[in-house]
LOTI-555397 format. One line per 8 residues: number of its first residue (from 1); for each residue x, y, z of C-alpha. Coordinates in steps of 0.1 Angstrom, whole numbers, m for minus. Example, Ala and Ser with C-alpha at 12.3 -4.5 7.8 and 13.67 -1.06 7.14 Angstrom:
1	123,m45,78  137,m11,71
***
This chain:
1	99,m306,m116  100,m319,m78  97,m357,m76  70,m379,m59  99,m389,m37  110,m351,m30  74,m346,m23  70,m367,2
9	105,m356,18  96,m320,23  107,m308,55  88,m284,74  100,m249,89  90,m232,124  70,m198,115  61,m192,150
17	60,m212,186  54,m204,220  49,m229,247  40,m205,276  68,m214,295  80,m177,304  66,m159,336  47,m140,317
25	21,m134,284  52,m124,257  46,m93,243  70,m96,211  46,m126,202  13,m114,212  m14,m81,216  m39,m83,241
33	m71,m71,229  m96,m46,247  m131,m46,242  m144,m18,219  m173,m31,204  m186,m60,214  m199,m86,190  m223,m114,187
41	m242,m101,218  m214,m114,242  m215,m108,276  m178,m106,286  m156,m74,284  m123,m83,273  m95,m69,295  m55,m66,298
49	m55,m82,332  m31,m110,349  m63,m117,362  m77,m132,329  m46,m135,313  m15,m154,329  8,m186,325  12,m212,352
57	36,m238,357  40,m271,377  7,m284,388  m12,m257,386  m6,m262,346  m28,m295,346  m2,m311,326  17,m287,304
65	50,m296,313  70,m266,306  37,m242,316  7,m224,304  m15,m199,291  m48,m197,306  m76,m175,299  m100,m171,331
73	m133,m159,331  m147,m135,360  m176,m120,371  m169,m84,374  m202,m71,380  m208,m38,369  m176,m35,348  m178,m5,324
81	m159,m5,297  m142,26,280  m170,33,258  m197,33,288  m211,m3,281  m214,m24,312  m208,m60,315  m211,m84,342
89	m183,m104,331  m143,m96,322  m125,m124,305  m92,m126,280  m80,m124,241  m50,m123,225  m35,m124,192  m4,m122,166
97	m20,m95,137  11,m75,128  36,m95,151  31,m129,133  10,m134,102  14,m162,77  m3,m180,46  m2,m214,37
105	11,m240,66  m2,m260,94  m17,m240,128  m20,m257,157  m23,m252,192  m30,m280,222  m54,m272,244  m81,m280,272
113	m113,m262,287  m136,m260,312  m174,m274,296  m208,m251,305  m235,m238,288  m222,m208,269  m187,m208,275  m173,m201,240
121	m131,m205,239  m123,m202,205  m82,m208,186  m89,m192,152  m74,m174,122  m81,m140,105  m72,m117,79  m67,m79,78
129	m90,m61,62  m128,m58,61  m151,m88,79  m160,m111,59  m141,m102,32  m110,m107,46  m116,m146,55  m120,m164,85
137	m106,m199,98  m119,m214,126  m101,m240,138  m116,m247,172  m145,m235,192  m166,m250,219  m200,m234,233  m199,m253,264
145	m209,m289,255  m185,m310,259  m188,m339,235  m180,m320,204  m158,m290,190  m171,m270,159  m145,m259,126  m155,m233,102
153	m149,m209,75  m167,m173,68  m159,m150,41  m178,m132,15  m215,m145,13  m207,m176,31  m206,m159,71  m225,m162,101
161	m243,m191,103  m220,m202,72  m230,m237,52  m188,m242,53  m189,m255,92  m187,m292,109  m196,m301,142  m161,m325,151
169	m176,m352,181  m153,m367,208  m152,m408,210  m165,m422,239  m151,m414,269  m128,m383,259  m142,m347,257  m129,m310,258
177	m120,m309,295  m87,m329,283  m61,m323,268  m62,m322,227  m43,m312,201  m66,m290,173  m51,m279,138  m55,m270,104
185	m34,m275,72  m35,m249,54  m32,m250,10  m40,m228,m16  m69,m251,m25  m80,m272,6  m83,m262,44  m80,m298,65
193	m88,m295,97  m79,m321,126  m81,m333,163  m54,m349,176  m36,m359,144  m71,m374,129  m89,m353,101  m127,m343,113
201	m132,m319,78  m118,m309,46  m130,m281,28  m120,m278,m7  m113,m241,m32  m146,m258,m55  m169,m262,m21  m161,m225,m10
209	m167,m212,m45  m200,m227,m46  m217,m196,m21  m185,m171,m29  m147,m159,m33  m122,m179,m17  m108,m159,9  m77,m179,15
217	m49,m162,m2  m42,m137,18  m18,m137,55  m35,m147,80  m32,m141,121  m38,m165,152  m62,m152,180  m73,m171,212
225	m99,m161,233  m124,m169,257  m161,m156,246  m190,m159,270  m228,m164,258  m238,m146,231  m257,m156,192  m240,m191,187
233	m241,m204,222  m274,m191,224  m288,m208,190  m277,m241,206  m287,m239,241  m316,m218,239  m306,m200,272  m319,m163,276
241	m316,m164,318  m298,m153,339  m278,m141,306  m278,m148,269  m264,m178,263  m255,m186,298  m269,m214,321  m270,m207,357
249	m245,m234,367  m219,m220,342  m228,m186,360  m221,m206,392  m186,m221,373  m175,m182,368  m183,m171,400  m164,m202,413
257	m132,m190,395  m134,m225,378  m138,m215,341  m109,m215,323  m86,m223,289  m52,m239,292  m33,m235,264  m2,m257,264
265	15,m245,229  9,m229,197  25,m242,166  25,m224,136  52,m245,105  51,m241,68  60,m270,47  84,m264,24
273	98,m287,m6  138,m286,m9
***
């Protein structure tokens, strides 16, 4: 049996990391995703674009030392996407499914946004396999105000406006426009989630199993993107002009080129006990 002491001694291991630093969106770590079939009623098309997708360095990365990743937004009117479906706005996602997947551990990734009515970044995790079944982790996601972030799980009978979320606010004076640090940790009983080191909501194996299975057993993958409008913004802000979900001033941000996600690093460790 592994002491207290041992315990409390475990050290923890690097699955994954990438701090952005490269020219370049690194392909051996990532997949861009192109939109099939939109969901949720979004209004953006996701594209593989250095347009929407690309990493800055020096100034231009707002802080990130060594660089970033930054998601852009842009209105594209009239884009038509593969299957014929038109969209007025083009915008990025990315993620690790069958390049890095994991279970158990601590995910984290620093970050900071643009605020507006029904801009909807999002750093999540998800499993392979049928929706919701296969388990969803939400670590951080923002619909455009900018005094809180929202965590939350879906997964069988417990999805869409699911009872297992928590609405994480800001103190005074800080918001999503700076620079935090968002994570989860990761058991095979309890999911804590944090901002910046402090935990905001801890959701336990007993509290999942109280509306259905616990869907947390199974590898996991990282995504990031950068949703606009659709049915959560929407349910908030009650905006259905000039699109779902999105105010006429975040229309105006777009259009300005100012709506963006930085993304300094993501962190993916697994705690191990020698």
């Amino acid at each position: 049996m592994v002491s207290q002491v041992n315990a409390q001694q475990a050290k923890t291991d690097t699955v994954f990391f990438d701090d952005f630093n490269s020219g370049a969106l690194d392909h051996s770590k990532w997949n861009v995703e192109i939109t099939g079939h939109t969901v949720n009623n979004e209004q953006q098309a996701y594209v593989d674009s250095a347009a929407t997708i690309y990493i800055v360095k020096g100034s231009d990365a707002e802080g990130a030392v060594r660089g970033a990743l930054v998601l852009k937004a842009i209105y594209r009117p009239g884009f038509t996407s593969k299957e014929q479906k038109k969209y007025d706005f083009i915008s990025g996602r990315i993620n690790t499914q069958a390049k890095m997947e994991f279970t158990y551990g601590t995910a984290s990734a620093r970050m900071k946004m643009t605020a507006g009515a029904g801009l909807w970044p999002a750093f999540w995790a998800l499993g392979n396999g049928k929706w919701p079944d296969c388990g969803e982790i939400d670590m951080m996601e923002t619909i455009g105000d900018s005094s809180w972030t929202s965590h939350a799980l879906h997964g069988p009978n417990y999805f869409g406006n699911t009872p297992l979320a928590y609405r994480a606010f800001f103190p005074a004076g800080t918001d999503v426009t700076q620079w935090h640090v968002y994570s989860v940790d990761w058991s095979p009983t309890t999911l804590i989630f944090k901002i910046d080191g402090k935990v905001t909501y801890t959701v336990t194996k007993a509290m999942v199993e109280k509306y259905g299975r616990w869907a947390y057993d199974n590898k996991k993958f990282i995504i990031l993107n950068f949703a606009l409008g659709g049915g959560y913004p929407a349910g908030y802000n009650k905006v259905t002009k000039p699109y779902y979900g999105i105010s006429e001033s975040t229309v105006a941000k777009i259009k300005a080129g100012e709506a963006k996600v930085f993304v300094d690093w993501v962190l993916v460790t697994r705690n191990k006990i020698p």
